[in-house]
C-alpha positions in Angstrom: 117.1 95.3 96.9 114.6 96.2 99.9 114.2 99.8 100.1 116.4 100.4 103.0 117.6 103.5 104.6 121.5 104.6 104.3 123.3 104.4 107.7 125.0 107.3 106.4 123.2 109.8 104.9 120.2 108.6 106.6 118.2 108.9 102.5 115.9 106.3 100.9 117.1 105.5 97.5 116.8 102.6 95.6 120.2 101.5 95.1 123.8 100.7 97.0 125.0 98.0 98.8 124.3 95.9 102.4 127.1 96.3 104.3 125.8 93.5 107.4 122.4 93.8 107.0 122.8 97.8 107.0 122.4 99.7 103.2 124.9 102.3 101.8 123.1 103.9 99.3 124.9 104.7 95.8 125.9 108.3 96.4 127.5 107.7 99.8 129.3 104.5 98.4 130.7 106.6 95.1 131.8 109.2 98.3 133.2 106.4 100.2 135.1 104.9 98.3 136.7 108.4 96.8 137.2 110.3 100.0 140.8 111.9 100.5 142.0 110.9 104.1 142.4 114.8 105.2 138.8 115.7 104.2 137.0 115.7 107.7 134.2 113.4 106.4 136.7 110.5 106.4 136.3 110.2 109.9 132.7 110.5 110.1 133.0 107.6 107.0 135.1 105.7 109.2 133.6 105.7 112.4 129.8 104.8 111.3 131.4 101.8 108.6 133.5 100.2 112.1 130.3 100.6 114.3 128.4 98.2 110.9 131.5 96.1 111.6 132.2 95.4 114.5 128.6 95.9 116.0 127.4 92.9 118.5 
């Protein structure tokens, strides 16, 4: 996997996922995808994944 920086922690590290051409590295993925819905991260989480998504 290319070396890429995390769109949400903004870290180099050598594993994750592409998420359209735009890297989630494994620490922020393992937080991701364990987050609670009322801890005020979520939102930060949710709003940087839609901007990957939906981005023109």
């Amino acid at each position: 996997m290319e070396n890429k920086v995390c769109f949400l922690c903004g870290k180099k590290e050598g594993s994750g996922i592409i998420l359209k051409g735009e890297k989630i590295c494994s620490n922020c993925e393992f937080e991701l995808t364990n987050i609670s819905v009322v801890n005020p991260k979520y939102h930060y989480f949710e709003e940087k994944v839609k901007n990957v998504l939906f981005k023109k």
